[in-house]
C-alpha positions in Angstrom: -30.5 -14.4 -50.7 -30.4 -18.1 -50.7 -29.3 -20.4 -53.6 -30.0 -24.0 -53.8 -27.5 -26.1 -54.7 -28.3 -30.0 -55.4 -24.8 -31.8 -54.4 -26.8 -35.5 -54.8 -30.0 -36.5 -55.0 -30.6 -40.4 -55.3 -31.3 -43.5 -53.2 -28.9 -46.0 -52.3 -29.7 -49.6 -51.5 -26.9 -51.0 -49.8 -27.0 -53.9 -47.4 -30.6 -53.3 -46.9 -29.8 -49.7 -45.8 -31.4 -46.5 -47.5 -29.4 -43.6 -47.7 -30.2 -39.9 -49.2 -27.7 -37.1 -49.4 -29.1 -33.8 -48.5 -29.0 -30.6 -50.4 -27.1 -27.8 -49.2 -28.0 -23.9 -48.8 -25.4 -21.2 -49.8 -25.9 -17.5 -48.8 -25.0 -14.0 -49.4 -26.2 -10.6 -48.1 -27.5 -7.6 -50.0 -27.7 -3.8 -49.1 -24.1 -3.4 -48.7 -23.4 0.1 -47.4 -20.4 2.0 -45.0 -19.7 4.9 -43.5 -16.8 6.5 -41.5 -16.7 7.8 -38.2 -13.5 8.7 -36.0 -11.0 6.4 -37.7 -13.8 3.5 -38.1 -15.6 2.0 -41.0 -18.8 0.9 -40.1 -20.2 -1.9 -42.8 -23.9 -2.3 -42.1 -26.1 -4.7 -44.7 -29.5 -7.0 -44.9 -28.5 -10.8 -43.7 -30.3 -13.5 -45.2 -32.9 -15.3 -43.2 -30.8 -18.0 -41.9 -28.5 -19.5 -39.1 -25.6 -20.7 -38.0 -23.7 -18.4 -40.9 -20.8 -16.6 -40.6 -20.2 -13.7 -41.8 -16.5 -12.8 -44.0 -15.1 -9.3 -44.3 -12.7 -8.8 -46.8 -11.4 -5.1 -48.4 -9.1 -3.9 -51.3 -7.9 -0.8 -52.8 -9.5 -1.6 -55.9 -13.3 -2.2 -56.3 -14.0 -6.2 -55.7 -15.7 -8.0 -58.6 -14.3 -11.3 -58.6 -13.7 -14.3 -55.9 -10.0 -14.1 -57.1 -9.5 -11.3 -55.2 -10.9 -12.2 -51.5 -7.9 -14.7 -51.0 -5.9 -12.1 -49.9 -7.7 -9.1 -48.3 -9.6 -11.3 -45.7 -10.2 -9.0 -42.3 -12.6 -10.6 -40.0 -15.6 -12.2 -39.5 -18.8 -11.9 -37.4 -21.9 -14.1 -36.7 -25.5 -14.9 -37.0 -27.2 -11.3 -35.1 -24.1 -9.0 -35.3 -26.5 -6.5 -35.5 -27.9 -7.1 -32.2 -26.4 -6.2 -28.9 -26.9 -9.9 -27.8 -25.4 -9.1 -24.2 -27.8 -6.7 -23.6 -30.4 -8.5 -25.1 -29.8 -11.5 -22.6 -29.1 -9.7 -19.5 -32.6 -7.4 -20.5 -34.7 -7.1 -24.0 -33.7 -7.6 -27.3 -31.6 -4.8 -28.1 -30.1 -3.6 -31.5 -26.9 -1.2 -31.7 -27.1 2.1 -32.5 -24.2 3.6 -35.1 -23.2 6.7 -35.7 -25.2 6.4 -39.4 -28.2 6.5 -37.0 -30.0 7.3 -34.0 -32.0 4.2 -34.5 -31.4 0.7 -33.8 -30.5 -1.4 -36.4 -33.3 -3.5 -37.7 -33.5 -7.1 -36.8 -32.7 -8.2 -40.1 -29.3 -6.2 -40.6 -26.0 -7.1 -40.5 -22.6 -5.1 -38.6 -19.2 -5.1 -38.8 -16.8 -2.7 -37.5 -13.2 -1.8 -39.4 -10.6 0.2 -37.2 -8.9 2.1 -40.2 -5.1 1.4 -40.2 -4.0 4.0 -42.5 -5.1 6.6 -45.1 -6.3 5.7 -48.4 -9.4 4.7 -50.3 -11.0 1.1 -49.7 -13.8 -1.4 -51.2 -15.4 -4.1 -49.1 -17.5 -6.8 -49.6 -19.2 -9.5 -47.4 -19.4 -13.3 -48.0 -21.3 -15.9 -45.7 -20.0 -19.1 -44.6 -22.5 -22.0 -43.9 -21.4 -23.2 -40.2 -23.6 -26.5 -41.3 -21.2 -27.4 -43.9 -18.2 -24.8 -43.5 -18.9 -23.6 -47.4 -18.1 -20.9 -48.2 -20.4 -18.6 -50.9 -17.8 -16.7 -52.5 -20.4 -15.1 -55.2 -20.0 -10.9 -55.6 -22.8 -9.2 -56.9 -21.8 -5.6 -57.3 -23.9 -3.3 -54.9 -25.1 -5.7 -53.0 -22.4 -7.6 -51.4 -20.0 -5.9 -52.6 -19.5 -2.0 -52.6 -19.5 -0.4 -55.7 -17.8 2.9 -53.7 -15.2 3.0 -52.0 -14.8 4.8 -48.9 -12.3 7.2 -48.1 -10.7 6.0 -44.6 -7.7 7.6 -42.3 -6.9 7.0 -38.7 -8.5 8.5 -36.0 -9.4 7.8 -32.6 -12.3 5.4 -32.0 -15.1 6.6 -29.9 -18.0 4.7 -28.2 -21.2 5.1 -29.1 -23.9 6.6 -26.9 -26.4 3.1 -26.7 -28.9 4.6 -24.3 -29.6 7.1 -21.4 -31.6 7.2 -18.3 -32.3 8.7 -14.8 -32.4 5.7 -12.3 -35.5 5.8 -9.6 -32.3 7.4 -7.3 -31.9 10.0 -9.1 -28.0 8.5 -10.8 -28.0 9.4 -14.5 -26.7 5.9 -16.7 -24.9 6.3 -19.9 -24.9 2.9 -21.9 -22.1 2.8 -24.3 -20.7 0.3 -26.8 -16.7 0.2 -27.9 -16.4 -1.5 -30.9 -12.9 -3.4 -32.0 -11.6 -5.3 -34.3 -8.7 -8.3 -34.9 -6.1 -5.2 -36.0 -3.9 -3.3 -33.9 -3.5 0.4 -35.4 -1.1 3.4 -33.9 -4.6 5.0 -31.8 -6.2 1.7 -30.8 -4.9 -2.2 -30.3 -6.9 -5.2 -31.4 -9.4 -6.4 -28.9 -9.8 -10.2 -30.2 -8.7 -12.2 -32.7 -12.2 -12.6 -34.9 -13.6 -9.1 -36.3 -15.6 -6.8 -35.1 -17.2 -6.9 -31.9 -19.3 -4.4 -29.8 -18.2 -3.9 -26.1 -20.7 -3.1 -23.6 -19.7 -0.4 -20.8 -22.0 1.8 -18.4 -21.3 5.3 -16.7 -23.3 6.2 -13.1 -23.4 9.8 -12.6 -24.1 10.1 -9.2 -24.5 13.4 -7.2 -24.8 16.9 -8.9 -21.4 17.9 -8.5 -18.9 18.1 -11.7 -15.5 16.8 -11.8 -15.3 14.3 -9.5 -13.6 11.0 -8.8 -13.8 8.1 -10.9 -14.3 4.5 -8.9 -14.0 1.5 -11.5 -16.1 -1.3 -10.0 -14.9 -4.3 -11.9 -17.8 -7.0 -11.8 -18.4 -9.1 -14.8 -22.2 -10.4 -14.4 -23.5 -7.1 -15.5 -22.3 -4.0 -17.3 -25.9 -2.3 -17.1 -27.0 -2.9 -13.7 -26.6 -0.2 -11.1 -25.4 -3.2 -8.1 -22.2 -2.4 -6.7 -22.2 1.9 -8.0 -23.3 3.1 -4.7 -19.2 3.7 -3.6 -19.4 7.6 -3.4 -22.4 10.5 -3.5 -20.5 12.6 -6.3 -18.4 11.0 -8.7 -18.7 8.7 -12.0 -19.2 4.7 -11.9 -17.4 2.8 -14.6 -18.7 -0.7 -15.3 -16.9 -2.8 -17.7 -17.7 -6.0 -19.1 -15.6 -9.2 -19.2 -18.2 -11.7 -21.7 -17.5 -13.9 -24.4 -19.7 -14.8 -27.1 -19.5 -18.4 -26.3 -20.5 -17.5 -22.5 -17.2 -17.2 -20.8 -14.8 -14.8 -19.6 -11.3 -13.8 -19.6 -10.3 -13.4 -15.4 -10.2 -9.6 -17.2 -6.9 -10.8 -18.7 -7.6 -12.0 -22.2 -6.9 -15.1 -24.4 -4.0 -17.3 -26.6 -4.0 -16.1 -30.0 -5.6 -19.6 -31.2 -8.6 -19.3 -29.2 -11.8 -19.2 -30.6 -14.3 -16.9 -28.6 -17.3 -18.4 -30.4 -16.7 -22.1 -29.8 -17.4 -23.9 -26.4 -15.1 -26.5 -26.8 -11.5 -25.5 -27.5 -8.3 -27.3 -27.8 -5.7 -26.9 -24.9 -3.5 -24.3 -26.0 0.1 -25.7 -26.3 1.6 -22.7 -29.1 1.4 -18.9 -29.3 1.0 -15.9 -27.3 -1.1 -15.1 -25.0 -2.9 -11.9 -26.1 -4.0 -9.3 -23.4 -7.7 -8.3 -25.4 -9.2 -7.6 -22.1 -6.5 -5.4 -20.8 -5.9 -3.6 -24.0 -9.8 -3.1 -23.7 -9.4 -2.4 -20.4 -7.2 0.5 -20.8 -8.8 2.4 -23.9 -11.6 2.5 -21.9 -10.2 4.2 -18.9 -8.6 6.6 -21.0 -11.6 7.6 -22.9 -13.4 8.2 -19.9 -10.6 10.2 -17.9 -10.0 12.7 -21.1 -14.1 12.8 -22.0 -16.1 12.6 -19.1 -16.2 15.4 -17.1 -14.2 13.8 -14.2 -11.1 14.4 -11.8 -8.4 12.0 -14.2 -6.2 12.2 -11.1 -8.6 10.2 -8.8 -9.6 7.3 -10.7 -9.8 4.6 -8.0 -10.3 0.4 -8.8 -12.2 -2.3 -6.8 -13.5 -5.3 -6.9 -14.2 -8.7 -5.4 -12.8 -12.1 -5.8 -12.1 -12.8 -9.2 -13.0 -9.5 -10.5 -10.6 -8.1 -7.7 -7.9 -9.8 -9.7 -8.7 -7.8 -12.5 -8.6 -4.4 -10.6 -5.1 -5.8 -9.5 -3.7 -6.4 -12.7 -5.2 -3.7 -14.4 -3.2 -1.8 -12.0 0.4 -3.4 -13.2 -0.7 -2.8 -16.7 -1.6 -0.1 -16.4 -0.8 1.9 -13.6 -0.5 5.7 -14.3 -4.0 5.6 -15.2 -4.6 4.7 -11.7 -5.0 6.4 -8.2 -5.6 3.5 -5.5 -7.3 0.1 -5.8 -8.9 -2.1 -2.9 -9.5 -5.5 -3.8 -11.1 -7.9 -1.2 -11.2 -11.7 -1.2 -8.9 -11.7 -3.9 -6.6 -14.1 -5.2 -2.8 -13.0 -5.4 -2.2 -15.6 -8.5 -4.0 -17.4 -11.1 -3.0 -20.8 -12.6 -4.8 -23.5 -14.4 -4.8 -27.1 -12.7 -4.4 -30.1 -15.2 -8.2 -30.2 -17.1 -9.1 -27.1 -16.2 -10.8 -25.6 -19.4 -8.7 -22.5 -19.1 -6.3 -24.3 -20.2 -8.0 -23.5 -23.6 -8.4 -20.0 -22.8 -4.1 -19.3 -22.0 -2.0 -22.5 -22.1 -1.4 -26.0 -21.0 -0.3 -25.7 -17.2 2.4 -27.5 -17.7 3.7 -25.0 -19.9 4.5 -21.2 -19.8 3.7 -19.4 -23.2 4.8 -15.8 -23.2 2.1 -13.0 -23.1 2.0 -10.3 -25.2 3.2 -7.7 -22.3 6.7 -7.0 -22.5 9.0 -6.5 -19.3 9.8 -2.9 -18.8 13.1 -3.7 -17.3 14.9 -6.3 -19.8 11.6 -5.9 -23.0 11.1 -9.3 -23.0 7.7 -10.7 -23.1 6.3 -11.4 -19.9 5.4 -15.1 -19.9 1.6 -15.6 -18.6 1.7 -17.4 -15.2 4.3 -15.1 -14.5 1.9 -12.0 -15.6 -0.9 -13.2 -13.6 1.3 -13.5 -10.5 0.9 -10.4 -8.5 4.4 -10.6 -6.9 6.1 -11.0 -10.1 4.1 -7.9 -11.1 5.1 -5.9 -8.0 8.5 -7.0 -8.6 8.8 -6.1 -12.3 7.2 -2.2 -11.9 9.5 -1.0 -9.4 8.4 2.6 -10.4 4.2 3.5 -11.0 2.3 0.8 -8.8 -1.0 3.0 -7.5 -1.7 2.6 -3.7 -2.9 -1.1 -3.6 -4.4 -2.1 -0.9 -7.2 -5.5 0.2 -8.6 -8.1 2.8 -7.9 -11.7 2.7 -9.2 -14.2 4.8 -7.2 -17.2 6.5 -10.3 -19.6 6.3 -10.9 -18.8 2.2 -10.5 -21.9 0.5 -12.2 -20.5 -3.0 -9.1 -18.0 -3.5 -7.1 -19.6 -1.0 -5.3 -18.0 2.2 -2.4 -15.6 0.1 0.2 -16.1 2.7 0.3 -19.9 1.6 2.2 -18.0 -1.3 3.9 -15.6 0.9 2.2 -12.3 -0.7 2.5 -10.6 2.8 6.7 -10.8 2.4 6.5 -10.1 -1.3 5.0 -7.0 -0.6 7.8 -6.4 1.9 10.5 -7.1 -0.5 8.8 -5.4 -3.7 8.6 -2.1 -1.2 5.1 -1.5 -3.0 3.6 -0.7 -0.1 0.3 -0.1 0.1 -2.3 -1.6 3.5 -3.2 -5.7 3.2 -5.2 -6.7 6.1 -6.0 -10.4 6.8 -8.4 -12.1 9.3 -10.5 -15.4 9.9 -13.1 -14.3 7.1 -13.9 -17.2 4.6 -14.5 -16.0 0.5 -18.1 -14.7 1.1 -17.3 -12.4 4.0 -18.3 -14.8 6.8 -16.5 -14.8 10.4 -14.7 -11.1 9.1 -12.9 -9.9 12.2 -12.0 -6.1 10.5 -15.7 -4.2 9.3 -15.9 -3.0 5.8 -15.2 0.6 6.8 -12.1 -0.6 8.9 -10.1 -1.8 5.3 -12.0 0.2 3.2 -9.3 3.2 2.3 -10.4 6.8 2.0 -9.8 6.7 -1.6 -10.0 10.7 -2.5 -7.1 11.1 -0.8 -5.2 9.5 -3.5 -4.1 11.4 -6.7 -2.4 10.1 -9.8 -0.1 13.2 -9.8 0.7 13.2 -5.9 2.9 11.3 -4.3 3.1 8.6 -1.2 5.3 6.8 1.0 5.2 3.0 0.3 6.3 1.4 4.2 7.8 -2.0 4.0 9.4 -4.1 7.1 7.3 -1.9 9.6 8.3 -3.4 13.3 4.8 -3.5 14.7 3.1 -5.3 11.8 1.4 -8.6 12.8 2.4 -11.6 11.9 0.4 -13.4 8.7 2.3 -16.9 9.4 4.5 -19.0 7.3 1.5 -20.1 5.0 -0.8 -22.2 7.3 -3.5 -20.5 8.5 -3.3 -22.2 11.7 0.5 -20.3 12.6 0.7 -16.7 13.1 -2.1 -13.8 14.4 -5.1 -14.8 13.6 -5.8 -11.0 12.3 -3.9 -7.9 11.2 -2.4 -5.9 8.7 0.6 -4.7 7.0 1.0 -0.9 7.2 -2.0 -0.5 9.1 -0.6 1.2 12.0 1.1 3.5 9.6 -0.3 6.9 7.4 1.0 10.4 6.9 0.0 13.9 6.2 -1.2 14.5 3.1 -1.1 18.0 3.2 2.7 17.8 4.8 4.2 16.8 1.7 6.5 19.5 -0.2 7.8 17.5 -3.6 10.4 20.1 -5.4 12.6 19.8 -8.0 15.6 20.1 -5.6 13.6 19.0 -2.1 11.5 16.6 -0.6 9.4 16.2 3.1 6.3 14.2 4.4 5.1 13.7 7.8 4.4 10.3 8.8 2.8 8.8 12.1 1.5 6.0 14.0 -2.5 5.4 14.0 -4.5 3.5 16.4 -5.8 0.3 14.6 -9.2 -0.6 14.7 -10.6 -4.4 14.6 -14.4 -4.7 15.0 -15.2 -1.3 15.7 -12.8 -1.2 19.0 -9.1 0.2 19.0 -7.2 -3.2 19.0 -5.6 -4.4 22.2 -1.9 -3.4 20.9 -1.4 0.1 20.2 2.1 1.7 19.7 4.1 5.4 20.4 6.8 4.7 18.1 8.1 1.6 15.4 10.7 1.9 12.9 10.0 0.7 8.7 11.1 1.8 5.6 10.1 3.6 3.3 10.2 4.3 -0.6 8.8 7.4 -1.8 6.3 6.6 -4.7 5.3 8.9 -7.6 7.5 12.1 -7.3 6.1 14.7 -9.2 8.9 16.8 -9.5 11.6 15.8 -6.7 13.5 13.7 -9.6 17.3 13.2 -8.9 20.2 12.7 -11.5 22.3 9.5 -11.0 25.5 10.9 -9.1 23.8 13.1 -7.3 24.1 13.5 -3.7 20.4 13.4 -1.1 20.7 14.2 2.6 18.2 13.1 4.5 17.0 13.6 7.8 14.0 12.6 10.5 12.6 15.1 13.1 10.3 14.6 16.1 9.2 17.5 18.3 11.4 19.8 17.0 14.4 17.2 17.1 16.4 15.5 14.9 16.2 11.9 15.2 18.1 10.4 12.4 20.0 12.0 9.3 22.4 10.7 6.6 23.5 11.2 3.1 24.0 8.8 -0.2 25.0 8.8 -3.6 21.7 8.4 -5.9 22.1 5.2 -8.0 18.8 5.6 -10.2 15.7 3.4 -9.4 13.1 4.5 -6.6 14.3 5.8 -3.1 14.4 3.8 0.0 15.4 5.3 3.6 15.9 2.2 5.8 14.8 1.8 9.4 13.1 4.9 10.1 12.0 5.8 13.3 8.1 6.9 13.0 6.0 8.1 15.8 2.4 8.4 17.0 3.9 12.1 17.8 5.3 12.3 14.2 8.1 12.2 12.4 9.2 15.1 9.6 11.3 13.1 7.0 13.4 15.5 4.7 15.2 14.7 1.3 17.1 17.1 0.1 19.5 17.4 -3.1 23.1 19.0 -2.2 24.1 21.8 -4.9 20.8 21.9 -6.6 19.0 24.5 -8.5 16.8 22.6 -10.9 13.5 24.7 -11.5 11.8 22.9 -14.7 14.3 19.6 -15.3 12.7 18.2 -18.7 12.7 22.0 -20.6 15.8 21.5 -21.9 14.9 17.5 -23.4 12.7 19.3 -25.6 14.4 19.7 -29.3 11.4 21.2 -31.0 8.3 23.0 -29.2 5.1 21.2 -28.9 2.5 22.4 -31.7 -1.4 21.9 -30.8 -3.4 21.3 -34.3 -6.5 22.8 -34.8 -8.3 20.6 -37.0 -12.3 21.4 -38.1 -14.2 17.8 -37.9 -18.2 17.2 -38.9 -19.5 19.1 -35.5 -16.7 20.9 -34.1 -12.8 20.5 -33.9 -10.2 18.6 -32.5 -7.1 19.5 -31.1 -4.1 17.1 -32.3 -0.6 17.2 -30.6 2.1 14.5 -30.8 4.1 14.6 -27.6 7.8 13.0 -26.9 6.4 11.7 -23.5 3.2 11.1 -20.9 1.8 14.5 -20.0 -1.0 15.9 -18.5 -2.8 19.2 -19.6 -5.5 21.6 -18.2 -8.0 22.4 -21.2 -10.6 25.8 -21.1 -12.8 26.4 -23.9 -14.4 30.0 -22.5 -17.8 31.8 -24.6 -16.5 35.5 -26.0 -17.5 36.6 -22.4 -14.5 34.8 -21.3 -17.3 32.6 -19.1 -15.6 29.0 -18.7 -17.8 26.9 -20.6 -16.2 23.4 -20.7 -13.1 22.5 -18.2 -11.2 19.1 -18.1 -8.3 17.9 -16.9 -6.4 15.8 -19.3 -4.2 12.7 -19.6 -2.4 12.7 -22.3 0.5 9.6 -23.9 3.2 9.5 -25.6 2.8 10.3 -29.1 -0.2 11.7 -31.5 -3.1 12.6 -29.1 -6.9 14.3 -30.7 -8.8 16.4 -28.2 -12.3 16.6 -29.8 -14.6 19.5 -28.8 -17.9 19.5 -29.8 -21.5 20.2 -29.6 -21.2 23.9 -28.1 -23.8 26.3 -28.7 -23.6 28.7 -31.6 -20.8 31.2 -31.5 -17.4 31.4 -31.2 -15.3 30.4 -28.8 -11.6 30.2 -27.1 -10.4 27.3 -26.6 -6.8 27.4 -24.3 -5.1 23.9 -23.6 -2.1 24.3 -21.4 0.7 21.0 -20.5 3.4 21.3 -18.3 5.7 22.0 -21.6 3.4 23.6 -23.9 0.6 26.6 -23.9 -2.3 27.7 -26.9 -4.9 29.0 -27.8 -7.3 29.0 -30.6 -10.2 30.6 -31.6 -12.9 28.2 -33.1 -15.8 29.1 -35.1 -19.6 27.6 -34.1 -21.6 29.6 -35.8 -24.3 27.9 -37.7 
């Protein structure tokens, strides 16, 4: 609806110059309506036919009649289209969303806006528009229209995409299109995304192969999130692409943005106040753990690449979030980012001059993690001493787009961080040109790698090459660190009171060739990585011992301080070496039974189309679930990661009948019997 509005009509003569004031528009929408779905409120309603508008979300516990009361219920706002998935629509066709109200598109001429609920209770909404032409606001309520004459009865939940589109590919890979939609609020189930309103988040899953259960690769590339380019990393598994877009065209490095930034404005002020908020990573890792406990995947083998600046966000997903993550392999990607003086990022985070805390907190101390030190790899590695994945990646000496990563010592940071991992550099500039190593000679067999298995992290190896002091003119002009080294996966025993891996010397491989220096024996540290269950008490005493051929090479004992555990100097060689831990005086069977005050009780709770199962847990956990047919045929079987605190299991769209469904932790076991019949 439009209202005219004459502010001044007249003619001025004035030193022979005419002027005219013109008249301004004012707006509002009609067709209010909303509906709830899995802790969300979705507000759809008829826009006017304008521009340039901006669309104002406010809600109240009592039914909104009057402008008085929008002062101070204000939520969000959205823009001209919010209807219309406008990434999709410029990367393809024009594209409308699809809600859960419908199976059909929105219509061109309707309005969206997305509420995360943030607690239980009963709310009214209404919808004003702003005039971008003359920032006025129309504060008018007509009852029904813009303003819902309902409420709606809200309670939190846990936020589920929505299914945007499906397709088999010419290749026979199955795409999923979804949409994740967030808000400017940060509830208990999901964290804000941005700091507007609601916006819908484009993400696409590649089914590739026939096989079930497989691993999960995360190709981070930001051009995209539809297109297949880049998926073709395994036969049978799942591709995840994200997206990293901004409505006014940019992106966020996969990091996100200071609180004061305005995503739908090109031109910005340089932030010099306020926190830097991680939307992309918070984004990041809903995503990654709706995938690993809804898609029938492996959630042990999820596995993170990417190039150049999208490496960087693979690499600091990984620090953020790192026990949702097997192994990452980043190549030509920088170790640091940091704005130069004029550099309009320095709207996006903060004046480079200055070092405004993020919104990450140190695990160590709890303070906030200031934001060049959060997008410095080394600090990261520094600060998680405990869950970095495997990490490995290629760098050139001759890249002068991210820059040769020894100029910032990364190769002696990973030494003294003891993260481990396999870094291999050579002459290669950013695009790959004048590579030394082939793509299968870095590339890591990722499905070796499991979330819940554990590795030896090698740091100060004796026969690594030498990267240089920083100039890419000093030191080999190729090489790696760790890449002589690996061990026997199927070797490692990881108790409660015991501990043993194999470890060995490989040939290297440059250019397809077994490089000119290969090695019987070396000596390096080691720091043993993601124990499952070998998990010593402070005070405790380890022995520890090295065997080759049937001898004992080295042994030793130590008090355990806490903190990861390091052997140093071990001898390793191409022959093998058995290295043993072992805790004196231990008989430890299940270590965390007796931190549990009261038992772990699964909820069955009946939702439109099936159940979910609800559990609030003192800790991270994983968990097994079955839901079996009354022939006790497995029907449905996932592997689950679950956090700390209230976690919702939803199981739906089975066939009519009943069901078992069994869901089993590593501290709790139940069963229920759930009722489809229709």
């Amino acid at each position: 609806m439009k209202t005219f509005k004459k502010l001044l009509a007249g003619l001025c003569l004035a030193c022979g110059t005419l002027s005219y004031a013109y008249p301004a528009f004012s707006y509002t929408v009609s067709n209010l309506s909303a509906s709830y779905k899995s802790g969300q409120v979705f507000l759809i309603w008829k826009n006017p036919k304008a521009n340039n508008l901006k669309y104002n979300v406010y809600r109240s516990t009592k039914k909104i009649t009057s402008p008085d009361q929008l002062s101070s219920n204000y939520l969000g706002n959205v823009r001209d289209n919010s209807g219309q998935n406008i990434r999709k629509s410029d990367a393809q066709k024009s594209y409308n969303f699809i809600t859960p109200a419908s199976s059909d598109p929105l219509s061109n001429d309707e309005g969206l806006y997305v509420i995360t609920c943030t607690d239980e209770d009963d709310y009214f909404y209404a919808v004003t528009v702003v005039n971008l032409n003359n920032d006025s606001e129309d504060k008018t309520i007509d009852l029904g229209e813009n303003s819902l004459s309902g409420s709606i009865a809200e309670s939190v939940g846990f936020p589920q995409p929505v299914l945007q589109n499906s397709e088999t590919l010419t290749d026979g890979v199955i795409q999923y299109e979804y949409v994740q939609w967030g808000n400017n609020q940060d509830t208990k189930n999901c964290p804000a995304f941005n700091n507007a309103g609601s916006y819908g988040y484009n993400f696409s899953l590649f089914d590739r192969g026939k096989s079930k259960n497989g691993p999960l690769y995360v190709y981070f590339k930001d051009n995209n999130p539809f297109s297949e380019e880049g998926t073709d990393l395994c036969d049978n598994c799942t591709v995840l692409k994200m997206d990293d877009w901004l409505p006014n065209g940019g992106n966020t490095y996969w990091v996100g943005y200071n609180e004061n930034y305005d995503i739908y404005s090109e031109t910005n002020p340089v932030a010099k106040k306020g926190t830097v908020k991680t939307y992309s990573q918070a984004r990041v890792k809903k995503t990654l753990q709706w995938v690993r406990n809804h898609w029938a995947i492996d959630s042990n083998k999820v596995y993170l690449t990417g190039n150049s600046h999208n490496g960087f966000g693979a690499l600091l997903t990984s620090v953020v979030s790192p026990k949702q993550v097997a192994a990452i392999y980043v190549t030509s990607t920088p170790i640091l980012v940091k704005t130069v003086d004029g550099d309009i990022r320095e709207q996006m985070w903060c004046d480079n001059s200055l070092n405004l805390p993020s919104d990450v907190t140190d695990p160590n101390t709890g303070a906030a993690i200031l934001i060049w030190d959060l997008m410095d790899s080394r600090h990261m590695y520094n600060v998680d001493k405990n869950d970095i994945p495997f990490n490995s990646g290629v760098n050139g000496k001759n890249d002068v787009t991210a820059g040769w990563v020894q100029k910032f010592h990364w190769y002696d940071s990973l030494n003294a961080t003891r993260q481990g991992g396999v870094w291999y550099w050579d002459q290669r500039v950013h695009g790959g040109g004048g590579a030394q190593f082939t793509d299968a000679e870095t590339t890591p067999d990722y499905e070796r790698y499991r979330i819940n298995r554990s590795y030896p992290a090698f740091a100060y190896c004796s026969i690594n090459e030498d990267p240089g002091t920083g100039d890419p003119n000093d030191g080999d002009d190729y090489g790696a660190i760790n890449g002589y080294l690996d061990w026997d996966d199927a070797s490692i025993e990881d108790e409660a009171c015991n501990y043993s891996i194999t470890c060995f010397i490989k040939d290297l491989y440059v250019g397809g060739s077994p490089d000119k220096n290969q090695y019987s024996s070396c000596t390096s540290d080691i720091t043993f990585r993601r124990e499952q269950n070998f998990k010593p008490e402070e005070g405790d005493k380890i022995t520890w011992s090295v065997i080759n051929s049937g001898t004992q090479i080295q042994n030793g004992s130590f008090t355990y301080n806490g903190g990861p555990i390091t052997l140093y100097g071990v001898k390793i060689y191409k022959s093998k070496s058995e290295i043993s831990l072992k805790i004196s005086k231990c008989s430890r069977t299940q270590k965390f039974e007796a931190q549990l005050s009261d038992p772990i009780k699964v909820n069955v709770v009946p939702i439109p189309g099936g159940y979910e199962m609800v559990l609030n847990l003192p800790f991270d956990d994983h968990a097994d679930m079955k839901i079996l047919d009354m022939s006790g045929k497995v029907v449905i079987e996932q592997h689950l990661d679950l956090a700390k605190g209230l976690n919702s299991i939803p199981v739906q769209s089975l066939n009519n009948g009943f069901y078992i469904a069994m869901l089993q932790g590593s501290h709790f076991r139940q069963s229920a019997k759930l009722d489809f019949l229709k």
